[in-house]
C-alpha positions in Angstrom: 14.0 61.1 -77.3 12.6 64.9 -76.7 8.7 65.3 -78.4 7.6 68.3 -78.5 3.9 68.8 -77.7 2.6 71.9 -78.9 -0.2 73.3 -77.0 -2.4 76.3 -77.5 -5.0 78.1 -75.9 -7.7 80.0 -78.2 -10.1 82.0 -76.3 -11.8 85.2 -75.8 -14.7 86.4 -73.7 -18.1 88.1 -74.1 -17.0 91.8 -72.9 -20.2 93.3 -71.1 -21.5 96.4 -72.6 -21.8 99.6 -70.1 -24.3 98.6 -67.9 -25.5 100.9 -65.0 -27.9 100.9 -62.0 -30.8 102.6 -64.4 -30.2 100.0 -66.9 -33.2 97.3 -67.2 -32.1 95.6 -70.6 -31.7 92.0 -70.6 -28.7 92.3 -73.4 -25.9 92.4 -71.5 -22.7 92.2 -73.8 -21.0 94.5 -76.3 -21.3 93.0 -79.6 -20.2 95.8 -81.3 -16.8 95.7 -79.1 -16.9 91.6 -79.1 -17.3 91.4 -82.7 -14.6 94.1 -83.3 -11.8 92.4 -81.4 -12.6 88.9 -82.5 -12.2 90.1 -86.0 -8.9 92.0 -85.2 -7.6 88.9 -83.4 -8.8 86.8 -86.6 -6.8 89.0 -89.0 -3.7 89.1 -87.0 -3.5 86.0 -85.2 -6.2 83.1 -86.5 -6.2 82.7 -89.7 -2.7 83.6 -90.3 -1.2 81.5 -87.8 -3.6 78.3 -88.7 -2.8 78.6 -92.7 0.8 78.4 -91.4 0.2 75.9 -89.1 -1.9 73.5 -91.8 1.1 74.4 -94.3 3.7 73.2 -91.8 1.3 70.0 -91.3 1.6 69.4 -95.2 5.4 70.3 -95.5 6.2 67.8 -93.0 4.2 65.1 -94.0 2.4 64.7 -90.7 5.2 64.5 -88.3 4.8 68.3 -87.5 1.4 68.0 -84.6 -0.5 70.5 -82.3 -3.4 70.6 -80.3 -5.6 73.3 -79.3 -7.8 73.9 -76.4 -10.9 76.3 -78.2 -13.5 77.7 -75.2 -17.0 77.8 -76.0 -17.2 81.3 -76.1 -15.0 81.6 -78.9 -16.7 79.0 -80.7 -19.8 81.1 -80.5 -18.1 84.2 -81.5 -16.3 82.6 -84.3 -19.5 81.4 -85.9 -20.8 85.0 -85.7 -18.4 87.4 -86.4 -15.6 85.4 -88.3 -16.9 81.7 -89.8 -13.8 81.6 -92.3 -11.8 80.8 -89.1 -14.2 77.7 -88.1 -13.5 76.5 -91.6 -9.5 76.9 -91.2 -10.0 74.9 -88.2 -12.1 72.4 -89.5 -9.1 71.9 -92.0 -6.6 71.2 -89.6 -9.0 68.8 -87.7 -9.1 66.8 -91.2 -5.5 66.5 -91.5 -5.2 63.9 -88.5 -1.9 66.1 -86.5 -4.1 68.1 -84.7 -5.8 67.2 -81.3 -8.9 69.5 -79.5 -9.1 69.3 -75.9 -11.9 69.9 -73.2 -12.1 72.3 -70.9 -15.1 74.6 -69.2 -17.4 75.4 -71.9 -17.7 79.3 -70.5 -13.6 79.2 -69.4 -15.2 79.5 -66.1 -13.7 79.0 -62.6 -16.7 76.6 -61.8 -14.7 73.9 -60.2 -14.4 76.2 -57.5 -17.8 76.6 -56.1 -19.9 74.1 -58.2 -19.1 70.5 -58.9 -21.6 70.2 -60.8 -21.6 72.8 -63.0 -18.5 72.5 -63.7 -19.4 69.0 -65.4 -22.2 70.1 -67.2 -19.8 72.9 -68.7 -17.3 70.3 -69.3 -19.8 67.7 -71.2 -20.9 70.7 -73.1 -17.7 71.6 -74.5 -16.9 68.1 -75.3 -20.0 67.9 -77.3 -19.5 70.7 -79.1 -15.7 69.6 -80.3 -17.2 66.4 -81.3 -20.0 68.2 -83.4 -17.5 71.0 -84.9 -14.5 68.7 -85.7 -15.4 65.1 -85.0 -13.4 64.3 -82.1 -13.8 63.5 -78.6 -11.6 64.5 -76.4 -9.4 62.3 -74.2 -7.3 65.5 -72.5 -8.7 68.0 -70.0 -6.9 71.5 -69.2 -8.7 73.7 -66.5 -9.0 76.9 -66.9 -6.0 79.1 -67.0 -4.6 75.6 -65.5 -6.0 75.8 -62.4 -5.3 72.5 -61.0 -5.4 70.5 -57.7 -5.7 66.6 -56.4 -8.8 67.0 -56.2 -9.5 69.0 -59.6 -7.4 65.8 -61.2 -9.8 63.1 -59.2 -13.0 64.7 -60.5 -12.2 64.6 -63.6 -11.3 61.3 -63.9 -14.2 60.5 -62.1 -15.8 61.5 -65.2 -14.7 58.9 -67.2 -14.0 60.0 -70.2 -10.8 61.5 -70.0 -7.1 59.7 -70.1 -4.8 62.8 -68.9 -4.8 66.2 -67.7 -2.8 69.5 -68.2 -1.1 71.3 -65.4 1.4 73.9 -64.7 5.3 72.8 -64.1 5.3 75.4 -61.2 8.2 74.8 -59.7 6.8 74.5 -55.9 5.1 71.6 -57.2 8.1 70.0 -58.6 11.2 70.5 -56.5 13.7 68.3 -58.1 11.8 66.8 -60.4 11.6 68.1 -64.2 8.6 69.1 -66.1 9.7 66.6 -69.0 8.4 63.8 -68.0 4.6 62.2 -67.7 3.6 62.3 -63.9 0.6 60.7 -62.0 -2.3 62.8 -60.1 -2.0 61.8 -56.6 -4.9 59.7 -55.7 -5.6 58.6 -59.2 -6.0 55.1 -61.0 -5.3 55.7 -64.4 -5.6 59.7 -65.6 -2.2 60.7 -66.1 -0.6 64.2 -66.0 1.4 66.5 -68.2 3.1 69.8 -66.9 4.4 73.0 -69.1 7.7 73.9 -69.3 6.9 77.3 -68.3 10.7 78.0 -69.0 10.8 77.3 -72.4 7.2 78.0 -73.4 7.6 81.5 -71.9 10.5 82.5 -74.1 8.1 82.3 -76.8 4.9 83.8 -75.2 6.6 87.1 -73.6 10.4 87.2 -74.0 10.3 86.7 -77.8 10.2 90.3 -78.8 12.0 91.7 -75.1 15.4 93.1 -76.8 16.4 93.8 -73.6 16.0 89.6 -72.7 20.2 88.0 -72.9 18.5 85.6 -75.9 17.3 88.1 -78.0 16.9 87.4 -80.6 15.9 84.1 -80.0 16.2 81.6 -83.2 14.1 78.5 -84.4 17.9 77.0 -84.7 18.9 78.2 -81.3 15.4 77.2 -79.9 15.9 73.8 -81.4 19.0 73.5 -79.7 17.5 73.8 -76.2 14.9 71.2 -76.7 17.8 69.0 -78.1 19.0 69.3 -74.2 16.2 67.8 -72.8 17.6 64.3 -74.7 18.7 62.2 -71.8 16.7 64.9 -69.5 13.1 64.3 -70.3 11.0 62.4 -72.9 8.3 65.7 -73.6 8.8 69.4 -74.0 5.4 70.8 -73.4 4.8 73.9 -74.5 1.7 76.1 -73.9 0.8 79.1 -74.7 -2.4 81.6 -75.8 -2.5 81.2 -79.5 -3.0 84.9 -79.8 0.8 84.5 -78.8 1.2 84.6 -82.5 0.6 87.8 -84.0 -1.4 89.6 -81.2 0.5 89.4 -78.3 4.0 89.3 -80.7 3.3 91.1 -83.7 4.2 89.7 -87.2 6.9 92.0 -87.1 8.7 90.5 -84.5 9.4 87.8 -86.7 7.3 85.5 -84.7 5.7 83.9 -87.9 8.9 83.0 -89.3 10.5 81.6 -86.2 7.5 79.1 -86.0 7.7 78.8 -89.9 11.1 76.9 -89.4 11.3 75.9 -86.1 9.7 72.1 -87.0 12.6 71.7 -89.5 15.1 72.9 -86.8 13.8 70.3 -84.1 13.4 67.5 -86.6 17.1 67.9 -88.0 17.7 65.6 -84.4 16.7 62.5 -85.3 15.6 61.8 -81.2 13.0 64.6 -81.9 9.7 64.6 -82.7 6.3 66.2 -82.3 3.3 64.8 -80.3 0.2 65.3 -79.8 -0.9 65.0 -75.9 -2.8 61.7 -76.7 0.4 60.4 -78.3 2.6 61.9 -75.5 0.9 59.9 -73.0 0.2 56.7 -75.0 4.2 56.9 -75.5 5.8 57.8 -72.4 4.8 55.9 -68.5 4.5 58.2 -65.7 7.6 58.6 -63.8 5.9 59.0 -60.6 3.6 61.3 -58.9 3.0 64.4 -58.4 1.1 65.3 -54.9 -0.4 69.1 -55.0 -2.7 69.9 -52.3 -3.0 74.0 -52.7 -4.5 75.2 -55.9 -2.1 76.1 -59.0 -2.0 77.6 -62.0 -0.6 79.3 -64.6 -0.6 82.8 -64.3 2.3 85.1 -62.9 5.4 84.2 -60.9 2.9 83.2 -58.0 1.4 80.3 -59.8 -1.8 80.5 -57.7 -5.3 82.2 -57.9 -4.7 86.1 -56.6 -5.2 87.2 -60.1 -9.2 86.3 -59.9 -9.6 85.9 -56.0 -6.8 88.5 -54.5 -8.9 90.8 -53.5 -12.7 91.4 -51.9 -14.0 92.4 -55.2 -13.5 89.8 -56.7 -14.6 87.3 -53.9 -17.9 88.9 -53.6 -18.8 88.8 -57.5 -17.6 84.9 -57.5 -19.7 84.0 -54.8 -22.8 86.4 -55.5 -22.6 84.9 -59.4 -22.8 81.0 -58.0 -25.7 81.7 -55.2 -28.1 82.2 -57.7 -26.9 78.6 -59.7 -29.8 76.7 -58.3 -32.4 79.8 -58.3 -31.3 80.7 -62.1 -31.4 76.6 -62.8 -35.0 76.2 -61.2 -36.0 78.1 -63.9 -35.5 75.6 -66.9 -35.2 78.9 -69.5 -32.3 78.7 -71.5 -31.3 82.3 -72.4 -31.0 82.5 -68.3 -29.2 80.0 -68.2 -26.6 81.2 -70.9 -26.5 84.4 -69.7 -25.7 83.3 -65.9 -23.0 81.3 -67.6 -21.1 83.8 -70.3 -21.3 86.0 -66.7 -18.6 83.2 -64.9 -16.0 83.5 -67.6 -12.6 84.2 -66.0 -12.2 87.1 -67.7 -14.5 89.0 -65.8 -13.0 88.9 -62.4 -9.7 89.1 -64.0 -10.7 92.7 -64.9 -11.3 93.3 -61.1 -7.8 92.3 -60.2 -5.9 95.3 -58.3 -2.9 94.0 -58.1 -1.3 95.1 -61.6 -3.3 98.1 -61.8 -0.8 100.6 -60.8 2.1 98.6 -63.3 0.1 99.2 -66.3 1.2 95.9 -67.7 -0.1 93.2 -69.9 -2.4 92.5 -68.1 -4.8 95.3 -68.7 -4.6 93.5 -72.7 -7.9 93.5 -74.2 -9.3 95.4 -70.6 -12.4 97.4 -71.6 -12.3 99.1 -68.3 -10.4 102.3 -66.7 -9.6 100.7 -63.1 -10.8 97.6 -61.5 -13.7 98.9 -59.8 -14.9 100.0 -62.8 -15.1 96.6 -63.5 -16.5 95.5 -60.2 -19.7 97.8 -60.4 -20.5 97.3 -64.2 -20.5 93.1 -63.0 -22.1 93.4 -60.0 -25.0 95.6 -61.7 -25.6 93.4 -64.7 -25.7 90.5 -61.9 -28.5 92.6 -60.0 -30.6 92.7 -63.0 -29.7 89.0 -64.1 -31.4 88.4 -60.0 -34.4 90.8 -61.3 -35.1 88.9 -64.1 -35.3 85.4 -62.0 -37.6 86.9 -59.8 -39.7 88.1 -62.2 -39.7 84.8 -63.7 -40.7 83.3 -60.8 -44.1 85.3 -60.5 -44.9 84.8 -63.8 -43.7 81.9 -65.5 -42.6 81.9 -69.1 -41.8 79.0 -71.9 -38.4 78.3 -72.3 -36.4 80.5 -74.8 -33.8 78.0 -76.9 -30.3 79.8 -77.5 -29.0 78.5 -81.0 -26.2 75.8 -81.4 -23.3 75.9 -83.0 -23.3 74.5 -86.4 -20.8 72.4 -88.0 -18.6 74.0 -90.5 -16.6 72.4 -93.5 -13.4 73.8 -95.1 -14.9 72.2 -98.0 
């Protein structure tokens, strides 16, 4: 038996607006730019990719499932610049195939320097799925799957969740395959899933490489190489960025029609199938356990964190940013609050990472800034006047401002 568990990650950040030393304006982030790209990104990847996905769902009579993990700023965004794509979400939610997962509300690195933050972010992404598209999640993924022994003991800790999503790096595994279910070292009962960062990265960045010795790659010849995990493995987890489909691979790639019939390809095998992670885990026992005491995750051949704490930069704005949490908490005012909190998204100290700089590779996607310290100075002078206006609030006390929630919206 090989199920495939289709995974994606949908997120984008709140992009700061040019903000320097002079600047004493408490708006902070580039609508104009944020609601530009989240439209773009809705045109060519969002709603394309989940009409396809909700058709697939039909075609297949259920037995074609994803899941997605959607950050909070996203979810915000959505509602504001694009609702049609909340709708088309809300649609798959109603078929039953599709699972949401939790994560950091803010796709924060939180668990790093604040316990408890990190909860409350984590609560109040949960809260929000449940609101948006009636489920509670039972699945955690960490940001950019940052994970640990202790990230996996935290969390279930908490309770409320019954696995967790990790990277198959394979310093982690040795021997051992990504294809099975696995146990968090020191846990009871959370169990643990790993990409195949193999197969998942054939899709997300050697689809379109014509230069790749599998190009082009098939939904049959795909479907083949899942086929050989039968005997191998009981789950192919693949994850990915959603904007993997049509953003980051163009519809001209053929991206849309490789995904179009790659369900049929995998289900012509009748030992195939597609899970959700819920049903992966309610299916399969863990095989045994996986011990990682350094922390992981999924970005780059290094698997670790250098691509948001490599360099001094990027230290100083992570520490400086969760120094103030108590300070900026003290002060019970909401739009604070939110503000202190859209500034810990990943994203921001990604854009301070040196070390692609002089490759001019994909990872300046999306970058709003000319170099690095570009990036570093805008952050650190937003975060100056983010201190300014705690002090000030301090001295003279003011009622707290309420930020809006996210409404519920229904395909209908």
């Amino acid at each position: 038996m090989a199920s495939v568990c289709f995974y994606f990650q949908v997120h984008q950040p709140n992009r700061l607006r040019h903000y320097t030393v002079f600047d004493n304006n408490e708006h902070y982030f580039d609508d104009y730019k944020n609601a530009q790209i989240c439209k773009k990104v809705a045109g060519k990847c969002y709603l394309p990719a989940n009409r396809l996905l909700l058709e697939l769902i039909n075609r297949f009579d259920g037995r074609f499932k994803i899941s997605y993990s959607i950050t909070g700023t996203l979810l915000e965004q959505l509602q504001q610049f694009s609702p049609e794509v909340l709708s088309t979400f809300d649609a798959l939610a109603r078929t039953g195939c599709v699972e949401f997962l939790a994560e950091t509300y803010y796709h924060s690195l939180s668990f790093l320097y604040s316990h408890d933050e990190f909860i409350e972010q984590v609560n109040k992404h949960s809260k929000t799925i449940e609101e948006l598209f009636g489920q509670t999640p039972r699945v955690f993924r960490n940001t950019e799957l940052i994970y640990n022994n202790e990230l996996a003991n935290l969390v279930e800790s908490m309770g409320r969740f019954d696995a967790i999503i990790s990277e198959g790096a394979d310093h982690i595994l040795g021997y051992r395959s990504p294809n099975f279910i696995y146990k968090p070292q020191g846990c009871e009962r959370l169990k643990l899933l790993l990409k195949n960062y193999s197969l998942s990265d054939d899709i997300a960045f050697r689809f379109s490489n014509r230069d790749w010795a599998e190009w082009p790659l098939t939904a049959e010849k795909f479907a083949h190489w899942i086929n050989d995990v039968n005997g191998n493995g009981y789950v192919v987890n693949l994850f990915m960025d959603y904007e993997t489909l049509g953003e980051h691979q163009w519809e001209d790639t053929g991206i849309f029609n490789f995904i179009r019939h790659l369900p049929e390809e995998v289900l012509r095998h009748p030992d195939n199938d597609f899970k959700t992670p819920s049903e992966a885990i309610e299916a399969y026992d863990p095989v045994g356990t996986i011990d990682v005491h350094n922390l992981i995750s999924w970005a780059d051949t290094e698997r670790d964190l250098s691509a948001w704490l490599g360099n001094a930069m990027q230290s100083n704005a992570l520490h400086e940013i969760y120094r103030i949490e108590q300070k900026v908490k003290s002060l019970n005012n909401e739009k604070l609050i939110n503000d202190w909190r859209k500034l810990q998204t990943s994203d921001h100290f990604y854009y301070m990472c040196t070390k692609y700089f002089a490759d001019g590779d994909v990872h300046k996607y999306f970058n709003p800034y000319n170099s690095p310290y570009d990036s570093y100075i805008n952050f650190m002078n937003v975060l100056c006047n983010l201190n300014e206006r705690c002090a000030k609030m301090k001295n003279n006390p003011i009622p707290s401002t309420e930020t809006s929630e996210l409404q519920v919206v229904s395909a209908g």
